[in-house]
MARNUTI-687744 format. One record per residue (C-alpha): x, y, z; residue in one letter. Coordinates in steps of 0.05 Angstrom, whole numbers, plus 5000, padded with zeros to 4 digits. Layout:
<rs>
XYZA...
</rs>
This chain:
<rs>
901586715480X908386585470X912486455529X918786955519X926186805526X925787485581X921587095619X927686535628X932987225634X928787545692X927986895717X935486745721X935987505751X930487355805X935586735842X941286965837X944586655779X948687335760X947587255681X949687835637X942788215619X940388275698X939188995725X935589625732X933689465657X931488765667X923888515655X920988405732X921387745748X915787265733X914786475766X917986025746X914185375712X913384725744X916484175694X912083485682X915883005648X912182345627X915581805598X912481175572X915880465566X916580205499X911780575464X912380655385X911881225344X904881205324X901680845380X897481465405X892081805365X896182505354X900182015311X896281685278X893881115319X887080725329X888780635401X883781115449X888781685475X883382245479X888082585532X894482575504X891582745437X887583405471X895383565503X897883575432X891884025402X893384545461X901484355456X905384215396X908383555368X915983465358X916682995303X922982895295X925682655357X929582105373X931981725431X937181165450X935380535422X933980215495X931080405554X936580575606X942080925560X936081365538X934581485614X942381645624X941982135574X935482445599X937782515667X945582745642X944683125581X949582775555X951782095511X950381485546X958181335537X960081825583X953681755635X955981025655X950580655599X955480555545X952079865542X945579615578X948079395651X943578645633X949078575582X955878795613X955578195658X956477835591X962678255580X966778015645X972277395639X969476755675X962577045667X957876605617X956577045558X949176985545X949877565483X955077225456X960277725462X968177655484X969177625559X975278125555X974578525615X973878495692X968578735745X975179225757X977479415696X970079565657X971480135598X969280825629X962180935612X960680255621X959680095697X952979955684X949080585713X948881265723X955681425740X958282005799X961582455732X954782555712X949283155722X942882905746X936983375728X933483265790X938883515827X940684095799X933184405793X933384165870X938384605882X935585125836X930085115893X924984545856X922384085888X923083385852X918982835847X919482115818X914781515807X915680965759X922580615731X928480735743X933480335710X939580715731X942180325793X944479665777X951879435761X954978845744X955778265792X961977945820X959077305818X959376965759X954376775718X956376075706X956976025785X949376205790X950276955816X945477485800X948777815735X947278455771X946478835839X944379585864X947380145875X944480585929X949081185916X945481245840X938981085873X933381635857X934081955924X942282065915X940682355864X936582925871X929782555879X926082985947X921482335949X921681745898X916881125890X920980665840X921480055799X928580015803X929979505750X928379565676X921579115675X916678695716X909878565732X905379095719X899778735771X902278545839X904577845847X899277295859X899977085932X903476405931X905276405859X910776835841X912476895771X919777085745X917677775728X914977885794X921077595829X925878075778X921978625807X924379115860X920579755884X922380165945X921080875962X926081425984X931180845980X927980446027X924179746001X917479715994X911779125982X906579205930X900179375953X894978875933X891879265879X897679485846X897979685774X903280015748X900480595714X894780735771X899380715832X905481045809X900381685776X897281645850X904181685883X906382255840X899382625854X900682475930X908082795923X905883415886X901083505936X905583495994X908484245984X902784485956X901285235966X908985345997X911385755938X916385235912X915685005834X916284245830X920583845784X915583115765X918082555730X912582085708X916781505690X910981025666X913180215652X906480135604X907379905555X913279485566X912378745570X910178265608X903778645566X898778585627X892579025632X885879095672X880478625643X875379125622X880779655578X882378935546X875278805529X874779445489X879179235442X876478595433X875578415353X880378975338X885978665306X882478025280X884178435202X892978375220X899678685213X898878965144X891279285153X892679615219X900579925193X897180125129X890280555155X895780765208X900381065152X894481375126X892381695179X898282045191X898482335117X891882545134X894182895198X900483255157X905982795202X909082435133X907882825065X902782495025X907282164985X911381835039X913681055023X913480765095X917980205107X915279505081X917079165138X921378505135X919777925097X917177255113X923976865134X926976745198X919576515216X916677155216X910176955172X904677495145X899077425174X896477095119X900176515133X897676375214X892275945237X886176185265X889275995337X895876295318X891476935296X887276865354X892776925406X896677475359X890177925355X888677805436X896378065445X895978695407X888278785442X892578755509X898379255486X892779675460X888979715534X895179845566X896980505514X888880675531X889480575613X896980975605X893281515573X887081555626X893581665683X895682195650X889482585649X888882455716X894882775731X893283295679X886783445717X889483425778X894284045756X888384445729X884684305788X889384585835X891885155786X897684945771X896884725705X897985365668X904685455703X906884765680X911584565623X909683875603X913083415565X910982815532X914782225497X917281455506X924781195520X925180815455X921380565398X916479935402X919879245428X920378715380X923378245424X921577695467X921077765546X928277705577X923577395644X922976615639X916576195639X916675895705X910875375724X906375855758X906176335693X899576215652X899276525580X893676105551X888876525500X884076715556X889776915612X894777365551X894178045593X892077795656X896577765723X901477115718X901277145639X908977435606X907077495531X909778005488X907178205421X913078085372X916278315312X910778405264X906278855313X912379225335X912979415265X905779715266X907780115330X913680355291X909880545229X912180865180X919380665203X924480085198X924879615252X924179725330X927979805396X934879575406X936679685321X938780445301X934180495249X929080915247X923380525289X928280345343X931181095359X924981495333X918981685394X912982105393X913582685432X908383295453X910383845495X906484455521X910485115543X906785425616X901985935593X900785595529X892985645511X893485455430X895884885399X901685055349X903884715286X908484175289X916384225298X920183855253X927783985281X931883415294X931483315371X934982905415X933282565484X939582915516X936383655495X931383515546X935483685609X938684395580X931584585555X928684445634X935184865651X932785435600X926385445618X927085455701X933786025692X937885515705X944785675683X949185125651X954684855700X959184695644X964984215670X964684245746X959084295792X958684175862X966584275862X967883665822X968683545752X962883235713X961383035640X958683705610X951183795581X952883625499X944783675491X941784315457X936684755485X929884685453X926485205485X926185775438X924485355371X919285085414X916885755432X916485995365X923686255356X924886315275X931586035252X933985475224X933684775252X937084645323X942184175296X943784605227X950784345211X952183885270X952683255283X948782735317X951181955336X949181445372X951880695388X949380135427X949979365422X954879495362X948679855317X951280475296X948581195263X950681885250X945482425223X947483145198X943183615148X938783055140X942982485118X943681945155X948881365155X946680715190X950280075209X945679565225X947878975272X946278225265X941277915247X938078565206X946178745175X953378575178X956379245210X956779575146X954380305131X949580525096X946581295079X938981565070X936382185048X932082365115X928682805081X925582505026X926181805056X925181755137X922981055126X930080775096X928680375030X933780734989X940880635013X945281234972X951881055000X953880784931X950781414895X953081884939X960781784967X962782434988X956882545038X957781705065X965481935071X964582645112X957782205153X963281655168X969182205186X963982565224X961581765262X968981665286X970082305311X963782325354X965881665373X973681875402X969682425441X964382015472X968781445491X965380855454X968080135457X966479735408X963179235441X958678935391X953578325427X950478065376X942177885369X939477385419X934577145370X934676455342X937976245274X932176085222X929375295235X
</rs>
């Protein structure tokens, strides 16, 4: 059935919200949905069956076959300006995440500048858009259904409290502290159990023998602190807490507002010892085996055309060797990482059909818009948490508690397959996610959607869907930043018309990595140590996977793409503020 834009207008009618279209003419009005939105941490673009994956995702991939797929969505390139923009509807500039808050410490005079970049500014005098978290002139979703009459619900990260520390670094401060008044529960959360940093353990901390990820990890609930309980994991406790929360109003009329912000499968990768064991032997073939059955898998399943060149990856400098070139130990420990990342996607993916279940079995599944995707694409980089001596990542302990491994560059490009590079970069495998989402009442799958979508659409397609009207510049009787996200809704419903974004623009910045994307063309400006700041322009649609740069071939569309950049750049308030890569020169 197809969930009709009346149903949002007698919606709107049925609270209050005086839209043109309400009256004796008016549809009666209907309920409206519950939202679900589930986020994952890190997760590339094919890492789950529905896209092409060998990974075990049997309930994601049965949401997609009832849902639909939205494959051409993209995100910020790291995980809190994506969250700023989910939360805002807006760029990350103006939401307070102009840059990551780990880095504007680096950014302050006196402060030790670990990025490398020019301590210009003060704890004071910080560029607006760049304190460091999710500033007061922003909308929060939470709050605004909350008002609407949703409850609201939270369980996972955060990553949208933290600002910059008056202590500085070189004097042994903390680069960062909290901020309670952009804690969940200021803003808008009814009840909230959070990680409020942006990574840390996924097991509780082994008594006596605290490792630096456990130490840089800090959970409370409904702003109040909270210890782990001895059989934390992640995924587990914070699906339990949301199932707990929903459960709380059940049966009182109310639709709820749940945000299933997931940490899997950020690093440290950690994961229960028997999903581990089902991927044992699994990636004893490499990099280039598992990217290339996954490329043809998703020709198979219609996500790429069959003639799609997927990106070739990077070569074998800066000591990034094929896997031809490793050990057997070397392969040993790289094929018991991936096994790891791989039971974490797998135990991610058993949460959410609990929580999936758990709707059906208290009816409110078929009332439910659910929405799937991850804040970024898959993490090439090392772990920002510090061996300390109690951390143990021998072969046998990769994936257990007190082990921080990540999986590196070469499997991040098999999570990002068929794209170019991975989180943090604004090519296409750092800003390009999977996402699935089912409208309430939807019983058939429906072919996929190939509009360009952005993470900031999210929170004016919730709007749409609950009656919700936009705010526009003031809410609350102050000014805020206004929603610049697009309303999915009635593409996803089956609306005909051309693609959301026909004719407009869509930017993004962070870290000094730069694109712009209009009518399929796309203009790029890679940072160190993948480019030197310079621009340059693909043909999205015939080649998502960026081996062709046009910009020579085709100056009038990198002129209008560059034109079009700086003026999305004036708007948004971006500082150029380029920190360049933390990874090591070449040996």
């Amino acid at each position: 059935m197809r969930w009709k834009t009346s149903h949002v207008l007698a919606t709107a009618c049925a609270i209050g919200l005086g839209l043109a279209g309400c009256g004796a003419g008016s549809p009666p009005p209907t309920a409206r949905p519950n939202i679900l939105m589930i986020m994952a941490d890190d997760l590339g673009y094919s890492d789950i069956g529905a896209y092409g994956s060998e990974i075990s995702t049997p309930n994601l991939d049965a949401l997609a076959a009832s849902g639909r797929l939205v494959t051409n969505y993209h995100t910020g390139s790291t995980c809190s300006p994506t969250r700023a923009m989910l939360m805002s509807g807006t760029d990350h500039h103006r939401a307070g995440l102009g840059s990551m808050a780990e880095t504007i410490g680096s950014l302050v005079a006196g402060s030790v500048a670990p990025y490398g970049a020019a301590n210009t500014y003060g704890f004071d005098t910080l560029p607006p858009g760049y304190e460091g978290y999710l500033n007061d002139r922003s909308l929060s979703m939470a709050q605004l259904l909350r008002d609407a009459g949703y409850h609201t619900y939270m369980a996972g990260k955060w990553h949208l409290a933290s600002m910059p520390s008056a202590a500085p670094l070189a004097n042994g401060g903390s680069p960062w502290v909290f901020r309670p008044a952009s804690f969940p529960n200021a803003k808008g959360f009814e009840r909230s159990y959070v990680q409020l940093q942006g990574g840390g353990s996924h097991f509780a901390p082994v008594p006596g023998r605290p490792t630096v990820a456990d130490l840089g990890s800090v959970h409370q609930e409904d702003g109040q602190p909270v210890t782990l309980p001895a059989d934390f994991y992640s995924s587990t406790t914070y699906t339990d807490k949301l199932i707990a929360y929903i459960d709380s109003n059940r049966g009182d009329g109310k639709p709820f507002f749940a945000y299933a912000a997931y940490t899997a499968p950020h690093w440290p990768l950690q994961a229960p010892d028997a999903d581990i064991a089902r991927y044992a032997g699994k990636y004893d073939e490499g990099y280039d085996v598992i990217r290339a059955r996954r490329l043809a898998r998703q020709k198979a399943l219609g996500l790429v055309p069959a003639d799609f060149s997927g990106n070739p990856g990077l070569d074998g400098t800066l000591g990034r060797p094929r896997w031809g070139s490793l050990t057997p130990a070397q392969r040993a420990t790289e094929a018991r990482k991936m096994a790891v990342y791989a039971a974490m996607v797998e135990n991610l993916d058993r949460n959410i059909g609990r929580l999936i279940a758990h709707l059906k079995q208290t009816g409110a599944y078929d009332n439910t818009l659910i929405v799937f995707t991850s804040d970024n694409g898959a993490e090439g980089a090392a772990s920002q948490f510090p061996d300390n001596a109690n951390v143990d990542n021998s072969l046998g302990n990769i994936g257990r508690p007190l082990s921080n491994a990540t999986y590196g560059e070469r499997w991040a490009e098999v999570s990002a397959t068929p794209f170019r590079l991975w989180k943090g970069m604004p090519a296409e495998g750092g800003v390009s996610a999977p996402m699935i989402v089912r409208l309430p009442g939807q019983t058939n799958g429906r072919p996929a959607l190939h509009d360009l979508a952005h993470v900031k659409d999210l929170l004016p397609t919730f709007l749409a869907a609950a009656g919700i009207a936009d705010p526009g510049a003031t809410y609350a009787g102050k000014a805020v930043n206004p929603i610049t996200g697009l309303s999915l809704l009635a593409r996803l419903d089956g609306a005909d018309g051309p693609d959301v974004r026909a004719g407009q623009v869509l930017a993004d910045e962070l870290f000094g990595g730069r694109y712009v994307i209009r009518d399929g063309w796309k203009m790029v400006s890679m940072q160190p140590p993948f480019g030197d700041n310079s621009w340059a322009l693909y043909d999205l649609r015939n080649d998502r996977g960026e081996t062709r740069d046009l910009a020579a071939a085709q100056p009038e569309i990198a002129d209008r793409l560059r034109r079009d950049y700086d003026a999305w750049a004036g708007q948004a308030g971006v500082v150029w503020l380029p920190i360049p890569s933390k990874r090591p020169p070449a040996p």
